[in-house]
C-alpha positions as CSV (number, residue, x, y, z in Angstrom):
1,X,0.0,0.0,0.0
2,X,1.3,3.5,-0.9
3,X,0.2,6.6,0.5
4,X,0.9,10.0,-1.0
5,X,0.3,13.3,1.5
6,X,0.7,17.0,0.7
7,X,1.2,19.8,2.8
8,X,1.9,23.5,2.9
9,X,-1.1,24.6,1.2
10,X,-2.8,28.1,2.6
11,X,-3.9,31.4,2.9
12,X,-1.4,34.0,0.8
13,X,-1.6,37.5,-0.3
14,X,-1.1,38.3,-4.1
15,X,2.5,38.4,-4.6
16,X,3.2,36.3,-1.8
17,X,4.6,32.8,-1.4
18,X,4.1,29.2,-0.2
19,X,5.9,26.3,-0.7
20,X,4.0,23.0,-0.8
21,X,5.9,19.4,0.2
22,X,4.3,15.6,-0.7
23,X,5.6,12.9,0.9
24,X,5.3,9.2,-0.9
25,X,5.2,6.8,1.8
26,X,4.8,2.3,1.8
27,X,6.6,-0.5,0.3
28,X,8.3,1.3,-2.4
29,X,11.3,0.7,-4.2
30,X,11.2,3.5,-7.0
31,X,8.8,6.6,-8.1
32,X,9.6,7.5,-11.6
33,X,8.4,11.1,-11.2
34,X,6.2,13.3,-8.7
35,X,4.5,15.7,-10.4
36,X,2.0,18.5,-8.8
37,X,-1.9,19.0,-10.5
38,X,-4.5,21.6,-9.3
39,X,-8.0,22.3,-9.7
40,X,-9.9,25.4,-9.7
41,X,-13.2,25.6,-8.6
42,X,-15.1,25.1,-12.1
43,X,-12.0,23.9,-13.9
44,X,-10.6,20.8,-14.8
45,X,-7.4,19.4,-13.1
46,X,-4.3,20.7,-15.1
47,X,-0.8,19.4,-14.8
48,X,1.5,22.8,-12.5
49,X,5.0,20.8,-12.5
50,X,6.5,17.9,-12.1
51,X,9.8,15.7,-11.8
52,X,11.5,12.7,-13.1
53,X,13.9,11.0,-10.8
54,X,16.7,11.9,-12.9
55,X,15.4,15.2,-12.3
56,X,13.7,16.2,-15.9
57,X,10.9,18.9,-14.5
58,X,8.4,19.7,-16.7
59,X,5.9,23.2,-15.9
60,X,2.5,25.0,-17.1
61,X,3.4,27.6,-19.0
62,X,1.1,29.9,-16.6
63,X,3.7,28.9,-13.8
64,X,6.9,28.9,-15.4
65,X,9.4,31.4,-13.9
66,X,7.5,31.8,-10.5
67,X,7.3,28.0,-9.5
68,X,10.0,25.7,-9.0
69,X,9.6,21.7,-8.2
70,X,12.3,20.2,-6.6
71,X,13.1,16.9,-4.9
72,X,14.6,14.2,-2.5
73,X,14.1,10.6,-3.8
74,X,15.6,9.6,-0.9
75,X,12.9,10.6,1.1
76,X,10.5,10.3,-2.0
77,X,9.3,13.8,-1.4
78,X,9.1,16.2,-4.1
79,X,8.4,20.4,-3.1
80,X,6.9,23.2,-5.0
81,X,8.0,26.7,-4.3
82,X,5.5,28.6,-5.3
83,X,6.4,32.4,-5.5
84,X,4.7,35.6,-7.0
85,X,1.4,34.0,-6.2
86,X,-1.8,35.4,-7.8
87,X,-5.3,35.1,-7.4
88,X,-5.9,32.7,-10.2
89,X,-3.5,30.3,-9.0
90,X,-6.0,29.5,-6.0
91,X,-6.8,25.6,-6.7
92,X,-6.7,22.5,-4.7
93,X,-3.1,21.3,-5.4
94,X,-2.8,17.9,-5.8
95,X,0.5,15.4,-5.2
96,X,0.8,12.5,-7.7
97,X,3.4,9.8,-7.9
98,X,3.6,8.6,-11.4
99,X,5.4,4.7,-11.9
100,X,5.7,3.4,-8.3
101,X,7.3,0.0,-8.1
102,X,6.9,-1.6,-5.1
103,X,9.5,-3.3,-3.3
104,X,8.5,-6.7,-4.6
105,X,9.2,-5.4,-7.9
106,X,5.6,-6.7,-9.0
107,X,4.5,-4.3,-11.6
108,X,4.0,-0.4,-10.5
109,X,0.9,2.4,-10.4
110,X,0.1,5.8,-10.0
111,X,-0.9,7.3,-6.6
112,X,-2.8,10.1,-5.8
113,X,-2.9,12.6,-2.6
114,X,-5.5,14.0,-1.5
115,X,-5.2,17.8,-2.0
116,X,-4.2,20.7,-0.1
117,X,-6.2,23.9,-0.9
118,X,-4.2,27.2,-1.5
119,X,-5.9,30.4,-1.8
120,X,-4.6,33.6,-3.0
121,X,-6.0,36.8,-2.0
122,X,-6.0,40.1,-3.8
């Protein structure tokens, strides 16, 4: 069993900053990326960032320059520093762990968090 938790998320003022953490946790042996999703209220879930484990990060174009992923495979945690926050980046932010293999080495899955809300007032 794998459990994924996210933290961090909050009340900001625009311009401000926040940085969430997600935390993979169970028999694993290897995550092949972490990767960070949010919803708006009314929107679909869109990808923000995310990370390989070689460390190949991939970002929204809407985020690029004021968010940075970053992380620790050795404590399968990945961050997002989220900086120069604005009102429409308020969203339930979502942790995903993308290609878990687990330490039996028995085929591997996708794991989901369950969402930490950050809100961005103006």
């Amino acid at each position: 069993q794998v459990q994924v938790v996210e933290s961090g998320g909050g009340l900001v003022q625009s311009g401000g900053s926040l940085r969430l953490s997600c935390t993979a946790s169970g028999d694993i042996y290897s995550i092949y990326a972490m990767g960070w999703y949010r919803q708006a209220l009314g929107k679909q879930r869109e990808l923000v960032a995310s990370i390989t484990s070689g460390g190949y990060t991939n970002y929204a174009d809407s985020v690029k320059g004021r968010f940075t992923i970053s992380r620790d495979n050795a404590k399968n945690t990945v961050y997002l520093q989220m900086n120069m926050l604005q009102p429409e980046d308020t969203a339930v932010y979502f942790c995903k762990a993308e290609g878990v293999v687990p330490t039996t080495h028995e085929g591997y899955g996708d794991y989901w968090g369950q969402g930490t809300q950050v809100t961005v007032s103006s």
